[in-house]
N, C-alpha and C positions, 0 to 999 in steps of 0.2 A: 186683250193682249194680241200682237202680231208677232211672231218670232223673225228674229234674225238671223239671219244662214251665218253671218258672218263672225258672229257673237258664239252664236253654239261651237262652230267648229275651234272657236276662241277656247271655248272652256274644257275642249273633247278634242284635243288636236289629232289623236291616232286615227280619225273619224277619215283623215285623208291622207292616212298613213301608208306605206308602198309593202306589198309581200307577209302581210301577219298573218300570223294563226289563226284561223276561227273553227269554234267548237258551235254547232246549229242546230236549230230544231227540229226534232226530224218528221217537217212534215211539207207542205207546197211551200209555206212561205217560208219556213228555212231554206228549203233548196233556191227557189229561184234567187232568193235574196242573197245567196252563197252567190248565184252565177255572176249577179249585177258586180257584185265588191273583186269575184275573179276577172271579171271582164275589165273594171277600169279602174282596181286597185292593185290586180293582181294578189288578193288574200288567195291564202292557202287552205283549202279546210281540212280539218284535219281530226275530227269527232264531231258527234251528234250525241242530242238530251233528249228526251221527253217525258220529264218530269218526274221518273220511275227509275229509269237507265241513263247511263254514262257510257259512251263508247267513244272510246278513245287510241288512238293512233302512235308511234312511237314519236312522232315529232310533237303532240302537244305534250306527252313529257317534259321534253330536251326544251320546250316553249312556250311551259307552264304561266312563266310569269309575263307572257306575251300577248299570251290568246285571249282574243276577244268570242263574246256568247255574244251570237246575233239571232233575231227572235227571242230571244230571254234575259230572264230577270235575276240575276245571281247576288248571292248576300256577300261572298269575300270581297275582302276591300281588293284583293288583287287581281279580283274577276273584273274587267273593262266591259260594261254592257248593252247593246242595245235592242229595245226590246218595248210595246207598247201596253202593257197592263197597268191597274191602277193596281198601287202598293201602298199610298198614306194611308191609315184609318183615322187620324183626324188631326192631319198637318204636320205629322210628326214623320221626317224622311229617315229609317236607318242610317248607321255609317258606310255601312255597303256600298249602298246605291249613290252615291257622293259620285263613283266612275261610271254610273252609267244614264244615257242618254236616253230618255224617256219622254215622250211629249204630254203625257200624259204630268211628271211630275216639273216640265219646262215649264207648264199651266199651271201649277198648283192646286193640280184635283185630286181629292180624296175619295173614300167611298160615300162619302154623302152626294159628291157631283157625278154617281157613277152614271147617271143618263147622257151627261156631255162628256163622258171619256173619247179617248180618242180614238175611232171606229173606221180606220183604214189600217192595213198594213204595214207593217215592219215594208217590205219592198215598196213601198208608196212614199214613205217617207222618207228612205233613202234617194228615191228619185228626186223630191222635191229638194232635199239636202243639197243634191246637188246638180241639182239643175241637167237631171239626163231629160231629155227631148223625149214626147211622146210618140211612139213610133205611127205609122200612119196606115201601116196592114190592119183588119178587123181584128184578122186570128193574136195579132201581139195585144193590141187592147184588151182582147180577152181574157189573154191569159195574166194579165196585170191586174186585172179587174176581180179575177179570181182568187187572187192572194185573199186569205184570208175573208175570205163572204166578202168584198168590199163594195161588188153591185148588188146586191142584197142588200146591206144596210142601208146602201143609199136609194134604193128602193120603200125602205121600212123606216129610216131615221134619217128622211133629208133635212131637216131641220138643224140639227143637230153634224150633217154631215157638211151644209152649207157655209155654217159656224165655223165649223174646222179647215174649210178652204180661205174663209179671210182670215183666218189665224196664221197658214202655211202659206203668204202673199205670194206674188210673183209669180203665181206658173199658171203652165195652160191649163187648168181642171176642167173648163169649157169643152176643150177636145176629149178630156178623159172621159167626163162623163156624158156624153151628150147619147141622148137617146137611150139612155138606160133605163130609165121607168118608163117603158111601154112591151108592150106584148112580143114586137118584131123582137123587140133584145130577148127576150127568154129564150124563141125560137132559136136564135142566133148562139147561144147557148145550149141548149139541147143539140142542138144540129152539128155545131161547127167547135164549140169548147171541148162537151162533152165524148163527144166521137174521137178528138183526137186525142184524152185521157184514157180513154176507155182503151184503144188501141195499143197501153203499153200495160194500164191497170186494170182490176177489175173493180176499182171504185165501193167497197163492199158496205163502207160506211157513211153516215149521212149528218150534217150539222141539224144546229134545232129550226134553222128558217128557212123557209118555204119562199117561192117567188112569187108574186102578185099575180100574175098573169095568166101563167101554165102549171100554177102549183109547184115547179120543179123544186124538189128538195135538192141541197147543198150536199154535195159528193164531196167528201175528205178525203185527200191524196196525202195517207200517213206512211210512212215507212219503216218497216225494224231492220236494223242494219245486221242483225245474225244472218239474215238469209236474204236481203234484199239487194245487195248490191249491182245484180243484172239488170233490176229497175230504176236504180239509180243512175245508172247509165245511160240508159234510156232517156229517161227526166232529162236530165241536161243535155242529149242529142235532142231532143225535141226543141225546150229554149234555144237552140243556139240555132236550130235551123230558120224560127219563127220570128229572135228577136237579135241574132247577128251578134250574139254573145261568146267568148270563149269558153267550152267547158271548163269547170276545176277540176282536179286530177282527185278521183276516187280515193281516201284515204284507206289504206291495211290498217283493218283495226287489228288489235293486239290485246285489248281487256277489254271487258265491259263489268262496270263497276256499279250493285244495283241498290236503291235505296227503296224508301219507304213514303208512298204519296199516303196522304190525308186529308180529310175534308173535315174541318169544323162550322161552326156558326157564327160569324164574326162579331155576332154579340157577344159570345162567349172569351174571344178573343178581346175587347174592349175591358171587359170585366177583368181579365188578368191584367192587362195591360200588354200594349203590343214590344216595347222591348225585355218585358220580364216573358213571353210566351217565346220570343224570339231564341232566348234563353236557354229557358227549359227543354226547349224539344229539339236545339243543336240544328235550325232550320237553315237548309243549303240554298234552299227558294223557293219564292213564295207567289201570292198572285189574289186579287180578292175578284173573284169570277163572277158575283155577283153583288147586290146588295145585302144580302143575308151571308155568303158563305165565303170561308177563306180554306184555299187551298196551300198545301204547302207541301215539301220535301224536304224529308231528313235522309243522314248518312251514317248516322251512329255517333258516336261521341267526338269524334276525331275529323274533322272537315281535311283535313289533309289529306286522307289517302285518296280521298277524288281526286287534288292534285298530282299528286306524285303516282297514282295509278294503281295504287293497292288494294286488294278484297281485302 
């Protein structure tokens, strides 16, 4: 299959929509993927998720039925989403997910295809969406590259990453990745990524992959919006000095609305069945993170007050 930019944005028109809400992940590739949609959509952001917590802002109240979840994967039908996790367990798409844009369910991959899932970035694939230019400094490639492990994987699963370049035609992936499976790239990473992460965070946590070359483990740039906001600031003065982007304007949160993460076996999940488990346990979203296990969040009985912003 080769997707069409012009078909998708066909079936997802808000995709090039001017000034909406979006509620992000709170973590690199939610933020930068917030900068790219403020810088040439002008989106608003206006809360962050990460899978546990909700924080939310007075305007995605008043914009509930506006706001789009970028990096993630939401079950209301009123949630517009986009986000790259596999969600089929076996061809079967919720109603939910009918609004959101996912390359992985544009494929039609389930968790039996979870080794060809789609293994770049949520901000990758809005680049290619729409055709932003790869910029031509090392330090912007880098920090693109970084979204989400995405030179890592393509270190670890070029196969599989090459696959997914003729599927996303038309762009320059030639530039993006060139030169990223050898050694000088780690150093160039260590040296010049990581130093200038390091200089707003202290990087404290680590992904599960390791780089070829220098062994460098994958430094996670997560953030919790109770106390983070002077980093956030940071984050986005950094993108914009590197890749010529507008900051978005820091949302005032006003609630933080908290649910309950869970991990099960996604066998177990099959055996119930995935819309009667869907069901039962009132799940706000979900995500099958691996071949064995499904992750999910719940909010208690009542999916609304995440909306409307109630404990």
């Amino acid at each position: 299959m080769i997707f069409d930019t012009v078909k998708i944005i066909k079936s997802y028109p808000w995709l090039i929509e001017k000034e909406l809400p979006m509620i992000i992940s709170s973590n690199y590739d939610g933020l930068i993927s917030a900068s790219l949609l403020h810088h040439y959509f002008n989106w608003n952001l206006v809360g962050y998720y990460n899978h546990e917590s909700l924080w939310i802002s007075d305007e995605a109240i008043k914009r509930k039925k506006e706001v789009i979840w970028v990096d993630l994967n939401i079950l209301p039908k009123q949630g517009k989403a986009i986000g790259g996790q596999i969600v089929s367990v076996d061809g079967y798409i919720p109603n939910g997910f009918e609004t959101s844009c996912n390359p992985n369910i544009l494929n039609g991959l389930t968790s039996e295809n979870f080794t060809s899932k789609f293994p770049f970035s949520t901000l990758i694939f809005l680049m290619w969406l729409h055709n932003i230019k790869i910029p031509k400094s090392n330090i912007a490639k880098l920090l693109i590259l970084n979204s989400d492990a995405s030179w890592l994987k393509w270190q670890h699963y070029s196969n599989n990453c090459k696959k997914w370049t003729n599927i996303l035609s038309n762009y320059d992936w030639k530039s993006l990745f060139k030169d990223v499976d050898n050694k000088n790239f780690d150093k160039q990473v260590d040296q010049i990524l990581y130093a200038e992460l390091l200089s707003i965070s202290k990087l404290k946590k680590y992904g599960k992959l390791t780089s070829k070359y220098l062994n460098l483990k994958n430094r996670e740039f997560l953030i919790n919006p109770d106390w983070d906001e002077d980093l956030i600031h940071h984050f986005f003065n950094l993108i914009s000095t590197h890749m010529n982007w507008s900051n978005p304007q820091v949302p005032q949160i006003i609630n933080r609305i908290d649910g309950q993460k869970n991990t099960i076996s996604l066998k177990e999940v099959k055996k119930i069945g995935l819309n009667r488990f869907l069901d039962q346990k009132n799940i706000f979203s979900y995500a099958i993170t691996s071949p064995q296990k499904f992750s999910y969040t719940s909010f208690g009985k009542s999916k609304k007050r995440i909306i409307d912003g109630k404990n």
